[in-house]
ZARO-213030 format. One line per field, with one value per residue (C-alpha): residue number from 1; x, y, z; residue in three letters. Coordinates in nm, 2 decimals, always signed. Each point is the difference from the previous one (the first is absolute). Example, Ala and Ser with C-alpha at 12.3 -4.5 7.8 and 13.67 -1.06 7.14 Angstrom:
BEGIN
resi <- c(1_2)
X <- c(+1.23_+0.14)
Y <- c(-0.45_+0.34)
Z <- c(+0.78_-0.07)
resn <- c(ALA_SER)
This chain:
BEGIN
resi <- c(1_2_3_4_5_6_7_8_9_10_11_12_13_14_15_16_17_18_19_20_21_22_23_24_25_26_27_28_29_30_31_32_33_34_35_36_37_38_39_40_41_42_43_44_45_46_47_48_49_50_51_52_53_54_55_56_57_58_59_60_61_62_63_64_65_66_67_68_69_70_71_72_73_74_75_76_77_78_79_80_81_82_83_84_85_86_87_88_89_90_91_92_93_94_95_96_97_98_99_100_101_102_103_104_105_106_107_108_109_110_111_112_113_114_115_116_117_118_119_120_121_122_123_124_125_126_127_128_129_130_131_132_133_134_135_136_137_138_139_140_141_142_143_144_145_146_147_148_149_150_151_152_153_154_155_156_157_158_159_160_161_162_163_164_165_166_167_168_169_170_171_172_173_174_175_176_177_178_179_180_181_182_183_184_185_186_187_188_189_190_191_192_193_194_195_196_197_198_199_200_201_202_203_204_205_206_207_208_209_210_211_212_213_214_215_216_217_218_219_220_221_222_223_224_225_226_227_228_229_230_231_232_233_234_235_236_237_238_239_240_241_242_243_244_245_246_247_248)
X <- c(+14.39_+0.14_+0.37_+0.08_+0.23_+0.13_+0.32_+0.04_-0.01_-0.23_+0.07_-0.28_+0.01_-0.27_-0.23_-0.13_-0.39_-0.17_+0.18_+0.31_-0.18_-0.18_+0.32_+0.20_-0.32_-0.02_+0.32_+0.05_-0.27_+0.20_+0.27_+0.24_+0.15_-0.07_+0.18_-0.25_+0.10_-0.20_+0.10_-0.24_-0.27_+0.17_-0.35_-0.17_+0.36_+0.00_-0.36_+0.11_+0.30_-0.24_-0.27_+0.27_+0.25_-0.34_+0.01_+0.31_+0.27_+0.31_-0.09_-0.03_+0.18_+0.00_+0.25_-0.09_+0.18_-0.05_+0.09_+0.05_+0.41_+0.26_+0.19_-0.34_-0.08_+0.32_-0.07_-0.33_+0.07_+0.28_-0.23_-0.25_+0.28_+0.09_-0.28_+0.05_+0.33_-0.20_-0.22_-0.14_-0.33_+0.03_-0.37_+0.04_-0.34_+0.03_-0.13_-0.13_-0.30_-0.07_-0.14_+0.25_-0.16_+0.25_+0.06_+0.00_+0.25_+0.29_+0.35_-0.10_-0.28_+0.23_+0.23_-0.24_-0.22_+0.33_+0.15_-0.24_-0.13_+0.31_+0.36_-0.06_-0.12_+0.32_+0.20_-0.14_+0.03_+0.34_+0.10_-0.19_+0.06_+0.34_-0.20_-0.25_+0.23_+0.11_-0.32_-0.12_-0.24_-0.25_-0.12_-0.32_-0.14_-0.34_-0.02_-0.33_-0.22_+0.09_+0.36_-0.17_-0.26_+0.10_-0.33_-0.12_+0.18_+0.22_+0.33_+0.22_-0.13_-0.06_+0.38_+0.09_-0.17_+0.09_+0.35_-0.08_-0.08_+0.31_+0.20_-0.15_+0.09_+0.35_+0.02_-0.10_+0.33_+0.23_-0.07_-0.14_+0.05_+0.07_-0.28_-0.35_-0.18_-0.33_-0.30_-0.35_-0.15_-0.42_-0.27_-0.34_+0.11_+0.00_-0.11_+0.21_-0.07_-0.13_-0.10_-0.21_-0.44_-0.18_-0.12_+0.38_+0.05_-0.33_+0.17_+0.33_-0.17_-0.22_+0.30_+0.15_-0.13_-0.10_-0.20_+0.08_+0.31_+0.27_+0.13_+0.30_+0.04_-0.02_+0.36_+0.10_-0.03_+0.13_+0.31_+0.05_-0.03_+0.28_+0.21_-0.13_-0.07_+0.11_+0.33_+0.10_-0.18_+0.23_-0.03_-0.38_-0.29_-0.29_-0.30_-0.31_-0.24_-0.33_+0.07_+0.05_+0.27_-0.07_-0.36_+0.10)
Y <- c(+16.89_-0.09_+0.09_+0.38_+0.02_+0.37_+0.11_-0.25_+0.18_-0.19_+0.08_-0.10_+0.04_+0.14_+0.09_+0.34_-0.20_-0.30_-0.28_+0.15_+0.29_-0.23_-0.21_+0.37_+0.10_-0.35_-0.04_+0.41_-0.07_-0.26_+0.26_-0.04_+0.26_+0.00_+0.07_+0.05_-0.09_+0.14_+0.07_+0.20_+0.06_+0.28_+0.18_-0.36_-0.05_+0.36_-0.06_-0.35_+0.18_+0.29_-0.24_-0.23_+0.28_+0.21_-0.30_-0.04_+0.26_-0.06_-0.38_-0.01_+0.13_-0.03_-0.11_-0.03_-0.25_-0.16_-0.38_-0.08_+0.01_-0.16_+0.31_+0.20_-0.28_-0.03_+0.42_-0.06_-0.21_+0.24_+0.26_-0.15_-0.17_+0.43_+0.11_-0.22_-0.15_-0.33_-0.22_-0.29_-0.12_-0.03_-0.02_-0.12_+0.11_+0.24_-0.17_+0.01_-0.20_+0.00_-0.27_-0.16_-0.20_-0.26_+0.10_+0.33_+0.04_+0.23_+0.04_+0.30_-0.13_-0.33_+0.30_+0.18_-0.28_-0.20_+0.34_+0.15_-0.39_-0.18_+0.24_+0.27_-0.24_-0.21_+0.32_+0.21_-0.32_-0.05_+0.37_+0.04_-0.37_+0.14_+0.24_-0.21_-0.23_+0.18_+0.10_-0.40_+0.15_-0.16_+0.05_-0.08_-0.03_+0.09_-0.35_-0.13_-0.27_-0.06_-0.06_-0.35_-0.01_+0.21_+0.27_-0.02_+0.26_+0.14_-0.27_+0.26_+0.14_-0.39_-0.11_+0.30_-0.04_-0.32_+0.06_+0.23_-0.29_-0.18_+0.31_+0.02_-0.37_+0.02_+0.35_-0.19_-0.26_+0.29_+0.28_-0.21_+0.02_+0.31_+0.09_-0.15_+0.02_-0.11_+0.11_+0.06_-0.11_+0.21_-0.13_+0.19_+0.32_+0.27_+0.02_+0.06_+0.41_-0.08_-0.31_-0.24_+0.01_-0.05_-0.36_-0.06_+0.10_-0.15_-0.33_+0.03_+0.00_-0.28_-0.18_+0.07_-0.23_+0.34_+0.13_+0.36_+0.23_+0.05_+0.34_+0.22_-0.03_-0.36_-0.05_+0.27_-0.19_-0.28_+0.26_+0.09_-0.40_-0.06_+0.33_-0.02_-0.35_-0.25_-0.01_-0.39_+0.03_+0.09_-0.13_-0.01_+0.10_+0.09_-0.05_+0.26_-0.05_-0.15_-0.35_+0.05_-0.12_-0.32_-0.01_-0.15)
Z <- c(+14.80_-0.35_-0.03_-0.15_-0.26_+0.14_-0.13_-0.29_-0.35_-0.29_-0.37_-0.20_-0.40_-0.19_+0.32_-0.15_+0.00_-0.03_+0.22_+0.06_+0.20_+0.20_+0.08_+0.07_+0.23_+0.20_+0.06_+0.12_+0.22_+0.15_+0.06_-0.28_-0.20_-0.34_-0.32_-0.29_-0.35_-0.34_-0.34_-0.14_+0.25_+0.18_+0.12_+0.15_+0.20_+0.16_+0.09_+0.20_+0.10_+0.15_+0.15_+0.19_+0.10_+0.11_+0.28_+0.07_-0.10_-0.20_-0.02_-0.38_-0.29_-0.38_-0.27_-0.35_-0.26_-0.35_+0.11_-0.31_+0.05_+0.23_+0.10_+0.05_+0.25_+0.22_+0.00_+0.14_+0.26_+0.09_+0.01_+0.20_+0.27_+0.06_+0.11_+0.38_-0.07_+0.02_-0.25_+0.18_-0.26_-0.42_-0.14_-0.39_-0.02_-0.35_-0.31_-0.35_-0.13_-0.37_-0.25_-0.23_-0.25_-0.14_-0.38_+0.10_+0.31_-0.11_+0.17_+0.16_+0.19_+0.10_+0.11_+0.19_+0.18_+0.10_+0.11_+0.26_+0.13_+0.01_-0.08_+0.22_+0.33_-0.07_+0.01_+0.25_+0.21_-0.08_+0.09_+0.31_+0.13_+0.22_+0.15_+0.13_+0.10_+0.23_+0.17_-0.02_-0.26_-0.29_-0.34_-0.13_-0.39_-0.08_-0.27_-0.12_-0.03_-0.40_+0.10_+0.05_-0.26_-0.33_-0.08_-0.32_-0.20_+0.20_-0.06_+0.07_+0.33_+0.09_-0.05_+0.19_+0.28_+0.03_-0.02_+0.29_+0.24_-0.10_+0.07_+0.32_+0.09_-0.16_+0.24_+0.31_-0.05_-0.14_+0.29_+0.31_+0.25_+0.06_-0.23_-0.04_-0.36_-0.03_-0.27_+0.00_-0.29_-0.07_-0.12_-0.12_+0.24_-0.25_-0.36_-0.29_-0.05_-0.38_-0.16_+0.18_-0.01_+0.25_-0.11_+0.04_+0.36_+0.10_-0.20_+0.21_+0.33_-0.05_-0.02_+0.36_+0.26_+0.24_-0.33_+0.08_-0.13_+0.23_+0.11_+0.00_+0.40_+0.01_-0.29_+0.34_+0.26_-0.14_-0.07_+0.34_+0.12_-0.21_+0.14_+0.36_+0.12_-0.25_+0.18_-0.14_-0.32_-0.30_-0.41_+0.05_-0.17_+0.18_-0.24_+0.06_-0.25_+0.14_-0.07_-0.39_-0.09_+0.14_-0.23_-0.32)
resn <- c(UNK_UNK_UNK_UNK_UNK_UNK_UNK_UNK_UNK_UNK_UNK_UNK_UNK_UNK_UNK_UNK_UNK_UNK_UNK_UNK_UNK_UNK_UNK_UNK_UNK_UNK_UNK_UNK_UNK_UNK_UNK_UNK_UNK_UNK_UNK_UNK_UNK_UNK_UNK_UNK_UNK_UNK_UNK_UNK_UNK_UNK_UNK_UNK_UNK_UNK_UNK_UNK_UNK_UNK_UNK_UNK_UNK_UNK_UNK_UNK_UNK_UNK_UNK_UNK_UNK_UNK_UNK_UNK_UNK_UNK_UNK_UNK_UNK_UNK_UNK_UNK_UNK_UNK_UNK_UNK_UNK_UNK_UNK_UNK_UNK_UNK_UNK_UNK_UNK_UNK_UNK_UNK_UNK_UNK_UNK_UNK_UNK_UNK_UNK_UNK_UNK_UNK_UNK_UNK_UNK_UNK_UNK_UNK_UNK_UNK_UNK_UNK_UNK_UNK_UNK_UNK_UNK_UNK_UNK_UNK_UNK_UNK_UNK_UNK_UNK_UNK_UNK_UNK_UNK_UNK_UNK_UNK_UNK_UNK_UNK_UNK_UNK_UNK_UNK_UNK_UNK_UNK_UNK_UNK_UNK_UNK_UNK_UNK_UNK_UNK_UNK_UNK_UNK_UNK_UNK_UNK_UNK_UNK_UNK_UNK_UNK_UNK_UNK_UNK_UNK_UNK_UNK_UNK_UNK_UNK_UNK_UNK_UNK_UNK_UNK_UNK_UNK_UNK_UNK_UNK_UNK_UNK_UNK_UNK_UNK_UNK_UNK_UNK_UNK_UNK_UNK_UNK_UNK_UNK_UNK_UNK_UNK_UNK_UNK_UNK_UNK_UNK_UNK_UNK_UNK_UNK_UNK_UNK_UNK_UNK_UNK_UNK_UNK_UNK_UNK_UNK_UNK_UNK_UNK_UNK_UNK_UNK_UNK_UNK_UNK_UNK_UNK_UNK_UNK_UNK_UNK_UNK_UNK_UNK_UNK_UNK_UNK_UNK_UNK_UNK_UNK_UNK_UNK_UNK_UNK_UNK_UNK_UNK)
């Protein structure tokens, strides 16, 4: 039987819907704890919150939190070490994704792209990295496949990301080993929720080598590799994206 994770308390950030939900179920049904983050979707995280603690009672709770500030971040992980005196998994998984069209990129949207992608991992990390020390615990960042090769029109979201990887390498050296950081970096998993045709999409998968779009659960199971069973793996991206970005 694959090892449980009973006991040990995951904080994931920004797992309200999309992939963080489906990281926050797989790994609760793996038997962690889970500590859900959102900032504004309050109704989609009490509906997670429901469904998972409808399975298993107490096991998950909420906090909410604008990472887009130090302080606010070393309060969140505060918050979410209370709630079992433990906190044994980071998941950098919140993010924002916007175009940024060179000539027209402003300060604000430098701000707010470096902010949520690359700030707030480095200093959630930075304030939950005792705790997990002690429990021999790991982080992992949700990066992406343009941390390697910039998209088209989204600079900004690009440098980010791949600042993200290097953070999670730099991590590996700075908190091992009492702590293991790895990433996960998505391919084609989940559409952008505005902007791309479907000539596009059917453009993007052509170009993986398994000519299909991944899915939510498969960025999830590489999650809970990395937490569960990758035991000697740390400053490591694990690439799930159908062969893409190896298609020039």
């Amino acid at each position: 039987m694959d090892e449980r994770l009973d006991g040990k308390v995951a904080l994931i950030t920004g797992a309200a819907h999309r992939i963080g939900a489906c990281v926050a179920r797989r790994l609760h049904a793996a038997g962690a704890n889970i500590v859900i983050h959102y900032r504004t979707s309050r109704e989609a995280a009490q509906a997670l919150q429901k469904e998972l603690n409808e399975q298993r009672p107490e096991s998950v709770v909420l906090v909410q939190a604008d990472l887009m500030g130090a302080e606010k971040l070393a309060t969140l992980v505060k918050q979410a070490y209370a709630a079992w005196d433990r906190l044994d998994v980071l998941i950098n998984n919140a993010s924002t994704f916007y175009a940024t069209q060179v000539g027209s990129v402003e300060e604000r949207h430098w701000d707010d792209l470096m902010g949520t992608n690359l700030k707030a991992p480095f200093f959630l990390a930075q304030a939950a990295a005792p705790l997990l020390a002690k429990r021999g615990g790991c982080i992992v960042n949700i990066v992406d496949i343009h941390a390697d090769r910039p998209l088209k029109e989204y600079p900004v979201y690009s440098i980010a990301k791949a600042g993200l990887v290097m953070l999670t390498k730099a991590l590996a050296g700075e908190l091992g080993p009492k702590v293991r950081v790895n990433a996960v970096a998505p391919g084609a998993i989940l559409w952008p929720e505005a902007g791309l045709d479907e000539v596009t999409k059917q453009r993007i998968i052509s170009r993986t080598f398994l000519k299909r779009q991944g899915s939510p659960e498969d960025i999830a199971k590489a999650v809970l590799f990395l937490v569960r069973d990758a035991g000697y793996m740390s400053g490591q991206v694990l690439t799930v994206d159908g062969g893409r970005s190896l298609n020039a």
